[in-house]
PAVEX-234521 format. One record per residue (C-alpha): residue in three letters; x, y, z. Coordinates in steps of 0.1 Angstrom, whole numbers, padded with zeros to 4 digits, always signed. Example, Ala and Ser with C-alpha at 12.3 -4.5 7.8 and 13.67 -1.06 7.14 Angstrom:
BEGIN
ala+0123-0045+0078;ser+0137-0011+0071;
This chain:
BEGIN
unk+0000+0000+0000;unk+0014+0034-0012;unk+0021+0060+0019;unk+0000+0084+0003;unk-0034+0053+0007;unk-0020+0050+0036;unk-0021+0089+0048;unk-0058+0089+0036;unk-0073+0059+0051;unk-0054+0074+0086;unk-0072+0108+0078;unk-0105+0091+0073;unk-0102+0068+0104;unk-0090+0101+0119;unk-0127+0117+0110;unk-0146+0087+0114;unk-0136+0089+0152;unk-0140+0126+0152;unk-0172+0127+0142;unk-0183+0099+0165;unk-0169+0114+0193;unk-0181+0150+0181;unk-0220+0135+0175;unk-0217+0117+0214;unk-0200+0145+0230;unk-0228+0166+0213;unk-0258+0142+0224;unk-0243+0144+0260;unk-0238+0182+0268;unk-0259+0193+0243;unk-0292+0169+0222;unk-0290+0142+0200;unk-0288+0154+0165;unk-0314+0127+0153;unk-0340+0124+0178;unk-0372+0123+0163;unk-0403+0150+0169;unk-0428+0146+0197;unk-0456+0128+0174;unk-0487+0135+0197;unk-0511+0166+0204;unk-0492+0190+0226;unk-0527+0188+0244;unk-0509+0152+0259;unk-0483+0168+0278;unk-0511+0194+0297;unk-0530+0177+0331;unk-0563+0168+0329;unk-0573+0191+0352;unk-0561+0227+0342;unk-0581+0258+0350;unk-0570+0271+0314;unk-0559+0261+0280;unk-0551+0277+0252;unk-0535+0263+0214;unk-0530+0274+0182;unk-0516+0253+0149;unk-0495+0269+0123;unk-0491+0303+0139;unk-0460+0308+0117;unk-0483+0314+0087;unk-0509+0344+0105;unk-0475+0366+0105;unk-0459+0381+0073;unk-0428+0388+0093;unk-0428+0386+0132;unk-0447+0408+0148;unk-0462+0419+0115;unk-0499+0398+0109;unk-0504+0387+0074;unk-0537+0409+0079;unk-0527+0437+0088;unk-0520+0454+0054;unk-0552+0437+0043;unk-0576+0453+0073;unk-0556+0485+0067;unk-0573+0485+0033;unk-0606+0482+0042;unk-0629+0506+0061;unk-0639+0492+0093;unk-0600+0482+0095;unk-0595+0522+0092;unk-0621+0526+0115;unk-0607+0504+0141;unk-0565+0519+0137;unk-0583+0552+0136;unk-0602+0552+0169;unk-0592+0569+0199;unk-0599+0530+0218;unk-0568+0517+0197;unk-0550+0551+0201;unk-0553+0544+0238;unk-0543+0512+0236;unk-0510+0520+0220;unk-0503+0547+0243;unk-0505+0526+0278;unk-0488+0496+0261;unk-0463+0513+0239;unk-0470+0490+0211;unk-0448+0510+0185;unk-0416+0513+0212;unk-0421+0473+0223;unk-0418+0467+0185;unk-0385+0484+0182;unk-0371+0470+0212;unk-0385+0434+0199;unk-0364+0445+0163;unk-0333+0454+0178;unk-0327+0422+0202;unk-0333+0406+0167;unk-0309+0423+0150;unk-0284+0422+0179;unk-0282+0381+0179;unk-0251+0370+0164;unk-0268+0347+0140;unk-0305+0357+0121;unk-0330+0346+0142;unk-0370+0342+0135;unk-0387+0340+0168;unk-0415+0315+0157;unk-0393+0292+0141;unk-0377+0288+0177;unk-0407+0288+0194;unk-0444+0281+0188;unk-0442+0284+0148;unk-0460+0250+0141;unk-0475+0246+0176;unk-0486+0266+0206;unk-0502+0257+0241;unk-0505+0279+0268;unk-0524+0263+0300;unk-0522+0265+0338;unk-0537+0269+0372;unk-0554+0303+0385;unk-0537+0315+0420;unk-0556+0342+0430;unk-0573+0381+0416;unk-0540+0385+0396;unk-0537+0365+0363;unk-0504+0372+0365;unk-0498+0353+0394;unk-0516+0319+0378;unk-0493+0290+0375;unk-0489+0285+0334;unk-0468+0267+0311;unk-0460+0275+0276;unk-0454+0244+0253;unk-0444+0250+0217;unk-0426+0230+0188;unk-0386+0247+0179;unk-0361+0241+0158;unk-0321+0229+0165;unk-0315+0262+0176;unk-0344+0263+0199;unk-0330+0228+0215;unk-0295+0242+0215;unk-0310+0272+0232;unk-0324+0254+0260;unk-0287+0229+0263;unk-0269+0260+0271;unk-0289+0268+0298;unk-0278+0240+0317;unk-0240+0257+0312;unk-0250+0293+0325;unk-0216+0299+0325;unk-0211+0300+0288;unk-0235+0326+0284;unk-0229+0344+0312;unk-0265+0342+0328;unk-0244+0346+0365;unk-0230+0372+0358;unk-0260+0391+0346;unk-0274+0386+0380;unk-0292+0353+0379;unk-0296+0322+0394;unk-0295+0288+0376;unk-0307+0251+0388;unk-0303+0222+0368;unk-0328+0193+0384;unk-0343+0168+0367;unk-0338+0180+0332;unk-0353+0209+0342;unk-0336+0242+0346;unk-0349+0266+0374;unk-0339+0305+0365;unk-0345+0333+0392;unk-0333+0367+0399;unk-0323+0396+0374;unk-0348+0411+0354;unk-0376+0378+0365;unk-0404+0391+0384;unk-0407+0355+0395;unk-0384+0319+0385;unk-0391+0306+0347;unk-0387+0270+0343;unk-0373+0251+0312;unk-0377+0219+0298;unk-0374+0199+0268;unk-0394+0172+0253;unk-0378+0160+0221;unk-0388+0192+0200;unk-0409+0206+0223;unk-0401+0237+0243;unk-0417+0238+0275;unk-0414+0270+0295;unk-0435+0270+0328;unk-0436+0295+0360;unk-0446+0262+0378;unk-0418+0237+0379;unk-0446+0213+0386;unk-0462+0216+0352;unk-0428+0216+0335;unk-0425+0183+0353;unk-0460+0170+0352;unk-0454+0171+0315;unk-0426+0151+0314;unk-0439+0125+0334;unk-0474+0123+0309;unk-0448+0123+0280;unk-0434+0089+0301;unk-0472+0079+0305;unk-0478+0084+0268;unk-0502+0112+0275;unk-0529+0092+0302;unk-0545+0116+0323;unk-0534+0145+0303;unk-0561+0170+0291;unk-0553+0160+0253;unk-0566+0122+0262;unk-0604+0139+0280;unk-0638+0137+0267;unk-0641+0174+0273;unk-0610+0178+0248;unk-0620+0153+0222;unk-0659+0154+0221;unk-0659+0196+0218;unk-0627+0211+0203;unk-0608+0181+0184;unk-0642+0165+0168;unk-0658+0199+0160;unk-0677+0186+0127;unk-0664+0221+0113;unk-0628+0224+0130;unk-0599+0233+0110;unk-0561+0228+0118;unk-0555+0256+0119;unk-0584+0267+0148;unk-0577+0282+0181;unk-0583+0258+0207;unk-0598+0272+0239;unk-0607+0256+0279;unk-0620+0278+0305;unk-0626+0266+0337;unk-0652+0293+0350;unk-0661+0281+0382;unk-0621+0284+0391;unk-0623+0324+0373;unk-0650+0332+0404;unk-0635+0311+0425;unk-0603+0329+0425;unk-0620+0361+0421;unk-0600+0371+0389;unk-0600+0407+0383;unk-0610+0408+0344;unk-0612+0446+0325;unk-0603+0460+0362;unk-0627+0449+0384;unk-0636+0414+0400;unk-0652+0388+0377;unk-0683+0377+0389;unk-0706+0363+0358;unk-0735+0387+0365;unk-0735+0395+0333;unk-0758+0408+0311;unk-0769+0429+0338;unk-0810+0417+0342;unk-0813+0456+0363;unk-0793+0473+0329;unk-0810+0500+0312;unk-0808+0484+0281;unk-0834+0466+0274;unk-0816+0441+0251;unk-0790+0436+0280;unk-0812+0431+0307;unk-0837+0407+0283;unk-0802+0385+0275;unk-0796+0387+0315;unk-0828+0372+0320;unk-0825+0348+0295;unk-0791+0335+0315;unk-0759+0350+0331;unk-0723+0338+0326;unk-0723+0330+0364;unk-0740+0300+0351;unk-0715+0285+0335;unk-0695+0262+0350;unk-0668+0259+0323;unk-0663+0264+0285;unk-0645+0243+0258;unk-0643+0249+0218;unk-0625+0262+0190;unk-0626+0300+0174;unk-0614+0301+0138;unk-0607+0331+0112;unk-0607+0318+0076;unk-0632+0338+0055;unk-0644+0357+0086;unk-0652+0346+0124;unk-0664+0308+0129;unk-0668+0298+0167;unk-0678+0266+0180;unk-0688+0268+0218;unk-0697+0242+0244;unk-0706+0252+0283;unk-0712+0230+0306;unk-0740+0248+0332;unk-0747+0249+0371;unk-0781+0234+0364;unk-0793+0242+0403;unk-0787+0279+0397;unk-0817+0282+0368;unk-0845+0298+0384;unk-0882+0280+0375;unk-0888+0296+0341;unk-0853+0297+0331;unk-0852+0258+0334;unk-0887+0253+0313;unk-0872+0280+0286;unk-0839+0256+0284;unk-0859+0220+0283;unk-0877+0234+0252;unk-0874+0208+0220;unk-0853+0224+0198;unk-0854+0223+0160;unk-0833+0212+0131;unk-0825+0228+0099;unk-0858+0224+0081;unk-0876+0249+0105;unk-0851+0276+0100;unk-0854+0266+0060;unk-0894+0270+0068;unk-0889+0305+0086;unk-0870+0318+0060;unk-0894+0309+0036;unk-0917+0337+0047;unk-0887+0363+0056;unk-0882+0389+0029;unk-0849+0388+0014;unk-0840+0422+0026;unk-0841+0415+0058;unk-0818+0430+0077;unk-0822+0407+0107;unk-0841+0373+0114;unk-0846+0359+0150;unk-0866+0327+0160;unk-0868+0307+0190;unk-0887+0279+0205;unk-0900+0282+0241;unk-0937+0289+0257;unk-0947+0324+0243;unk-0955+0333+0280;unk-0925+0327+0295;unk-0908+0346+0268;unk-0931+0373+0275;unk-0924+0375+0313;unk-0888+0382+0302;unk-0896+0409+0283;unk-0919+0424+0308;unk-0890+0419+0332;unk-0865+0437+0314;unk-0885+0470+0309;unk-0886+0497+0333;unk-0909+0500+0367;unk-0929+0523+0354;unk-0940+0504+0320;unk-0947+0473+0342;unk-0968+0495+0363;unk-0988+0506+0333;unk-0990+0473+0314;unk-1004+0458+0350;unk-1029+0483+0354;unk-1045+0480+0316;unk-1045+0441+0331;unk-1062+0448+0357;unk-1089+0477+0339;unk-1095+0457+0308;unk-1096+0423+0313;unk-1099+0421+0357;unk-1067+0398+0358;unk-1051+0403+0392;unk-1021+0414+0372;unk-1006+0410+0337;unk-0991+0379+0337;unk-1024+0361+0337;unk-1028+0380+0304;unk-0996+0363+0289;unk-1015+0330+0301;unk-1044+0336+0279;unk-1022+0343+0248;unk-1003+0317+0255;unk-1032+0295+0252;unk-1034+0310+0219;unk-0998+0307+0203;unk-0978+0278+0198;unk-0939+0278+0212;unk-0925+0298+0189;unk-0918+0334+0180;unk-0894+0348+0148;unk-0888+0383+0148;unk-0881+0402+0110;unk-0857+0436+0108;unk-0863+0453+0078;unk-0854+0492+0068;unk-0877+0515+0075;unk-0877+0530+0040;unk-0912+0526+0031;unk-0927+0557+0015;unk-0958+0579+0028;unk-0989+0567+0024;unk-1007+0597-0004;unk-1041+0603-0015;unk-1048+0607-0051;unk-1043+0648-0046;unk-1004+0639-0030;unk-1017+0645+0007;unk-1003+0620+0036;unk-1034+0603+0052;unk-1012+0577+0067;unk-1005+0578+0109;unk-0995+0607+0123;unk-0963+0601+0138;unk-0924+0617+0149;unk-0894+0622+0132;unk-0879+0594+0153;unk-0852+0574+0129;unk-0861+0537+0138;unk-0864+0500+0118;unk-0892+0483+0103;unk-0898+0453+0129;unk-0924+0425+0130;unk-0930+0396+0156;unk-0944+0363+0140;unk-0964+0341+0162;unk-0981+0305+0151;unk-1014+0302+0160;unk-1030+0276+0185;unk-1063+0290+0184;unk-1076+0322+0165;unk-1102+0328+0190;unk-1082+0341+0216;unk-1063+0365+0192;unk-1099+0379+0178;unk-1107+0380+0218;unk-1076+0402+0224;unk-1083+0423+0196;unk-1115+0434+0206;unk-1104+0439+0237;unk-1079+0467+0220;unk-1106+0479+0202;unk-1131+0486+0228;unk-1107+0502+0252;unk-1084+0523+0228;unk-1084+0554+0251;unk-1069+0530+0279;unk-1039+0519+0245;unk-1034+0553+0236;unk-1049+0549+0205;unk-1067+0576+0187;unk-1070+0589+0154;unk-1062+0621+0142;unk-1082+0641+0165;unk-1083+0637+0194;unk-1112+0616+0205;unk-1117+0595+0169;unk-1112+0559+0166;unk-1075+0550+0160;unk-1081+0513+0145;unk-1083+0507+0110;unk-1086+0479+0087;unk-1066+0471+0053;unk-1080+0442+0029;unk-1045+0420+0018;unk-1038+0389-0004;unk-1057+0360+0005;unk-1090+0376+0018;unk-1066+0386+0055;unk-1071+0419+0072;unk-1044+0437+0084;unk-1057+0462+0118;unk-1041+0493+0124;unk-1036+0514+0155;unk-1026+0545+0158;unk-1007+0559+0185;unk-0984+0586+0183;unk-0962+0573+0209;unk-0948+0545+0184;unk-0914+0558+0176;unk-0911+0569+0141;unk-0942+0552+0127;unk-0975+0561+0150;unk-0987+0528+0144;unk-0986+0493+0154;unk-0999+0467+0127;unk-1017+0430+0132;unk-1030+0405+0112;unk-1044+0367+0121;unk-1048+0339+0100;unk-1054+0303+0111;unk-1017+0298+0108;unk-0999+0330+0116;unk-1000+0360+0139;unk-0983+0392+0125;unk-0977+0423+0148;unk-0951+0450+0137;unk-0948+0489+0139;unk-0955+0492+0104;unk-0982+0480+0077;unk-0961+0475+0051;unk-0940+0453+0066;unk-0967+0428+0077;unk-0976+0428+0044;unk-0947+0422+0033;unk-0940+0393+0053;unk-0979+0377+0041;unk-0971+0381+0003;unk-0937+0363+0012;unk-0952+0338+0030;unk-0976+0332-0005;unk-0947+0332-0028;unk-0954+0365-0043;unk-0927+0367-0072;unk-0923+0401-0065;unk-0909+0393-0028;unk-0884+0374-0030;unk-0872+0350+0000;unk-0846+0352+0025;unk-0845+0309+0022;unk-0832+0318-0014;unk-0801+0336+0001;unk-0769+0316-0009;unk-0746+0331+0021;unk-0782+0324+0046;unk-0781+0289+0033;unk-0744+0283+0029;unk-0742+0295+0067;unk-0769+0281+0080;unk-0753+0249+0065;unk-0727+0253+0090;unk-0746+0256+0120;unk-0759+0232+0146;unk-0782+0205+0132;unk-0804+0211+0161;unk-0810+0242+0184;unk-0833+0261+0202;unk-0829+0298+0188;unk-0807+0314+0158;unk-0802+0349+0148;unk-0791+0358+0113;unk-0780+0392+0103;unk-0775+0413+0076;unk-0761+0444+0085;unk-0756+0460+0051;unk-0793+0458+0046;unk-0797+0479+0076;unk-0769+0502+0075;unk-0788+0542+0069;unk-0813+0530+0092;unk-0785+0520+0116;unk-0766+0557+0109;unk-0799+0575+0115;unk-0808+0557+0147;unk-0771+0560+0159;unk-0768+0601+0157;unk-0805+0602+0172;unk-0793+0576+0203;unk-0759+0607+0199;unk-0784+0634+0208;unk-0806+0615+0236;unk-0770+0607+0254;unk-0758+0644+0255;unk-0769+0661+0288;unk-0766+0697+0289;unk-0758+0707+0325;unk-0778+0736+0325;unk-0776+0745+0364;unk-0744+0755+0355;unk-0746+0771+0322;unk-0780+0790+0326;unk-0767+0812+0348;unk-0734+0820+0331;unk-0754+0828+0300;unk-0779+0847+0317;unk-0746+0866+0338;unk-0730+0873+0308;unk-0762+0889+0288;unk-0765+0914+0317;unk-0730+0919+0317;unk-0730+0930+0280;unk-0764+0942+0267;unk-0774+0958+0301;unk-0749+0970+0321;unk-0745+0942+0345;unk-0781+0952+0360;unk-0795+0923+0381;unk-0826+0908+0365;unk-0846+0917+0391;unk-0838+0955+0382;unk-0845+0961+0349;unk-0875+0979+0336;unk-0904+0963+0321;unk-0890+0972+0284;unk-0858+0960+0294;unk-0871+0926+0309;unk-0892+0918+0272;unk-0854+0926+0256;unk-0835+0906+0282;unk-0852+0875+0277;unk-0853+0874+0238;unk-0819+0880+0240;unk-0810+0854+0267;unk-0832+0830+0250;unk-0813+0834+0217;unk-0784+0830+0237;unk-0792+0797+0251;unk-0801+0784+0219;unk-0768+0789+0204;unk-0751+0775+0232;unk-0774+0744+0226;unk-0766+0742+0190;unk-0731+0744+0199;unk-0729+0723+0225;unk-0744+0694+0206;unk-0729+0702+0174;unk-0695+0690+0195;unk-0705+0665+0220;unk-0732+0648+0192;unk-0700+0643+0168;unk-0681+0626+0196;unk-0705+0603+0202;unk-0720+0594+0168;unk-0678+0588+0156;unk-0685+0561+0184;unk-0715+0546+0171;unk-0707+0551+0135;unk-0671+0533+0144;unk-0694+0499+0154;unk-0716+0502+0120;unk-0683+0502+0100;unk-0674+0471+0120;unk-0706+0454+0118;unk-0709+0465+0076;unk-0678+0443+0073;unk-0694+0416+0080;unk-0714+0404+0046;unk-0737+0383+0073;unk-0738+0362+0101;unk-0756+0332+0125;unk-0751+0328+0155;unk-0774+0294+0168;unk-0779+0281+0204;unk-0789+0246+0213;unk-0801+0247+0252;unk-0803+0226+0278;unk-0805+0227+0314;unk-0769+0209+0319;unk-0755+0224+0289;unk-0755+0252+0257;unk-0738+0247+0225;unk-0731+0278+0206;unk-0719+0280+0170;unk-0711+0316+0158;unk-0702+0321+0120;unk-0699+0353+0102;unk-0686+0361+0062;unk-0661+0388+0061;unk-0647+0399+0027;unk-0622+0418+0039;unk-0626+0442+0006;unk-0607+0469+0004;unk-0628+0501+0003;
């Protein structure tokens, strides 16, 4: 064998035992080069019994280039994103987090590392979990651990940390332990020790060293007992019928939020909401209806392709449902033929389409529960004079008796034109300037007779309604003959916003009530398949959402909002006006001062002449009527940006359906929404 075979076969040897040694030496200090991934859920390395848990797949792909979002430059385009970055909320929220400085920082570290570093690709790119224990008001203080999937420079990240010394961790003031494969860092900049471990190529970052090690030992136990392996896990976020990959996977224990008395948007979470004692009607209806303190914990998945899609299961606190709130939630619900047969008499411009299944009385106790005193006072005492019930609720009784379980309700725009004679005079209701929606309520009817019986009940009381025509005095129902031989009845009243009229009609089948003829009528030619009035059930984004929803609940809401949206403008500057409150102890008399001041001298009022007096008072009431026009001229633009700000938002939407399915143990809640995201 020449020398020169012989250098070369020495050499190779040489690097055959080199890169042995190298490749064990590495796998000792450092990982094993060829160690395969974790192959399960991350969800198998959480305990069963977390308070919280949170996961998201393929986060790498939502960011263009961390911290950018893929969407931003898209929402940017459109006009509720402009809205939104616009607003004096998001402006705020800048400001007390320091979103634009945090970025910088964030930039720099980046660019300070010696090699190029992308943050997801080290942690959490493919694969994020975030779960833990509440301890206490402070979320902060809860005992969480972060799992996420990294690459070899993620693992070699985590080796060094077991050799502070190389990186100079001491030096900077910290504290390292190195226990049980898990490394223990306190002191310096930590508010509180951070614990690391590793799990083939999963990171796992916990301020518990408990959880670091608890998943460890379920990666040894091949996930039993771990939250992944649950029914709660598998039966409502990984077998969603509509989940995607991609999804947000969410777990809240509630019970352990009020238990611990978390402090949530700064003051201490108690689930008593919606408020049943708000001033909002629709608030305080939805608080009656059922609180979040019911809910004994949450499970589901919250997706974003082509617009919001949420899937949500509670478990409830079944002993905490008063009487009517338990018969309201063991109502048979309905599959996807009944909102197919609803639809089928909903015009196709609706704007909004609600229906639920439960007794018409009970439904109708909520409602009279969520008004104010003094409407319940009234409504008990026409009760009582009309129809000698001890109070109203007998009266919802009797029209139960009458209805069937269900209810829809039909939002349309109130665009209808006036009602003209032949010489172009308006001989339709007398009525305000009040911006507000066309609405009906449809009923199915048990038996006609007790409608016709509360009809002429209206009829021959109308002074005790408010009813009247235009006179006072003359009778404020009239009749109007529709398709199919039905009479519509309407009563005037001025005291129906923006209309001055409600509107009925009874079939054999159907009930109709709504603040405006037209719509009623609407609704009935629908219902006959007019070709003029075409159907909602014809819809392709109703159907293709509906589609999507539960296949059996016990109420849906569908919504349009672009079908609504000058109503929606109108009704938001007029709610602008109602909310400004002049403080006029104050101001009266600094506008009355300063007329004296300069048109009379400074006189005291209760000196001037009689001449001067008739002067004074012209001139202080033009005075406080410009101060009036100018002070809502400012404060009504404030607060109509506000409410114009949520119409943009809700005009992004192209529709959406949110469905219940109710029980007394349990709600399932499916949420799905179409957003275009067009730029604008």
């Amino acid at each position: 064998m020449s020398l020169k075979r012989r250098i070369l076969r020495l050499l190779g040897m040489a690097f055959i035992i080199l890169a042995f040694a190298g490749y064990f030496a590495f796998s000792t200090f450092f990982f094993s080069p060829l160690e395969d991934d974790y192959e399960f859920s991350l969800a198998t390395l959480v305990p069963r019994d977390v308070d919280f848990f949170l996961s998201k797949s393929d986060l790498a792909d939502d960011f263009d280039e961390f911290p950018v979002l893929a969407a931003a430059a898209t929402l940017e385009k459109t006009r509720a994103g402009r809205a939104f970055f616009e607003s004096p909320m998001w402006g705020q929220f800048r400001a007390d987090y320091d979103i634009e400085g945090q970025i910088v920082k964030l930039e720099e570290a980046l660019n300070e590392a010696p090699v190029s570093v992308e943050p997801l690709e080290i942690f959490g790119g493919q694969n994020v979990v975030i779960a833990g224990y509440f301890r206490g008001s402070d979320v902060y203080q809860a005992d969480m651990v972060a799992l996420g999937r990294t690459n070899w420079m993620g693992k070699m990240g985590q080796s060094v940390l077991s050799y502070p010394g190389l990186i100079g961790l001491e030096d900077q003031g910290f504290s390292v332990e190195d226990a049980n494969g898990v490394v223990s860092i306190s002191g310096g900049t930590l508010s509180r020790p951070l614990h690391v471990g590793r799990i083939l190529d999963v990171l796992v970052v916990g301020t518990s060293q408990e959880l670091v090690l608890g998943a460890q030992a379920l990666d040894q136990n091949k996930g039993q007992d771990s939250f992944g392996q649950s029914s709660r896990y598998a039966d409502y976020i990984l077998n969603q019928p509509n989940r995607e990959p991609q999804d947000i996977e969410i777990f809240v224990d509630h019970d352990a939020v009020i238990k611990n008395s978390v402090i949530l948007g700064g003051e201490q979470w108690t689930g008593a909401i919606p408020e049943v004692d708000s001033e909002s009607f629709t608030s305080a209806f939805l608080g009656h209806l059922g609180q979040a303190s019911l809910v004994k914990e949450l499970e589901g998945v919250i997706g974003f392709s082509g617009g919001l899609a949420v899937d949500i299961h509670a478990d409830l606190s079944s002993e905490k449902l008063n009487s009517l709130q338990k018969r309201f939630y063991r109502q048979n619900g309905f599959n996807r033929g009944v909102i197919d047969s609803v639809a089928r008499m909903t015009p196709e411009r609706a704007g909004l389409l609600a229906y639920m299944q439960a007794d018409v009385a009970d439904i109708l106790r909520m409602v009279l529960d969520s008004t104010e005193p003094a409407l319940q006072a009234n409504f008990h005492d026409i009760a009582r004079s009309v129809w000698a019930y001890q109070d109203g609720t007998a009266l919802f009784d009797d029209l139960d008796a009458g209805l069937k379980n269900r209810l829809a309700l039909v939002v349309c725009e109130n665009n209808y034109p006036p009602e003209l004679d032949k010489n172009g005079v308006d001989v339709g209701p007398p009525h305000d300037n009040t911006p507000t929606v066309a609405w009906a309520v449809i009923g199915w009817v048990k038996d006609e007779s007790v409608l016709v019986d509360f009809h002429e009940k209206i009829v021959n009381n109308q002074g005790r309604f408010l009813i009247q025509g235009r006179e006072s005095g003359d009778p404020g129902v009239f009749t109007k003959d529709s398709d199919g031989g039905l009479v519509i009845f309407e009563y005037w009243s001025q005291f129906v916003p923006g209309t001055g009229h409600m509107a009925a009609l009874i079939s054999d089948d159907v009930f109709i009530i709504g603040n405006h003829t037209s719509i009623v009528q609407d609704i009935l030619l629908t219902k006959f398949s007019n070709p003029s009035y075409p159907k909602l059930s014809n819809v392709a984004k109703f159907t293709s959402l509906v589609g999507l929803g539960l296949n059996n609940a016990s109420a849906f809401a569908y919504m349009d909002p672009q079908q609504l949206g000058s109503g929606m403008r109108a009704m938001a500057y007029d709610a602008a006006s109602n909310a400004v409150d002049i403080p006029w102890n104050l101001e009266r008399p600094r506008i009355q001062n300063l007329v004296l001041k300069n048109e009379f001298g400074g006189k005291r009022e209760e000196n001037l002449n009689p001449q001067e007096r008739g002067s004074y008072e012209r001139l202080l009431q033009n005075a406080l009527d410009d101060f009036e026009a100018a002070f809502l001229s400012e404060h009504i633009g404030q607060l109509n940006d506000g409410f114009g700000r949520v119409i943009t938002y809700l005009e992004a939407m192209s529709a959406g359906l949110l469905e219940l399915s109710l029980d007394p143990k349990r709600i399932d809640l499916s949420l799905r929404t179409i957003l275009p995201m067009t730029p604008e």
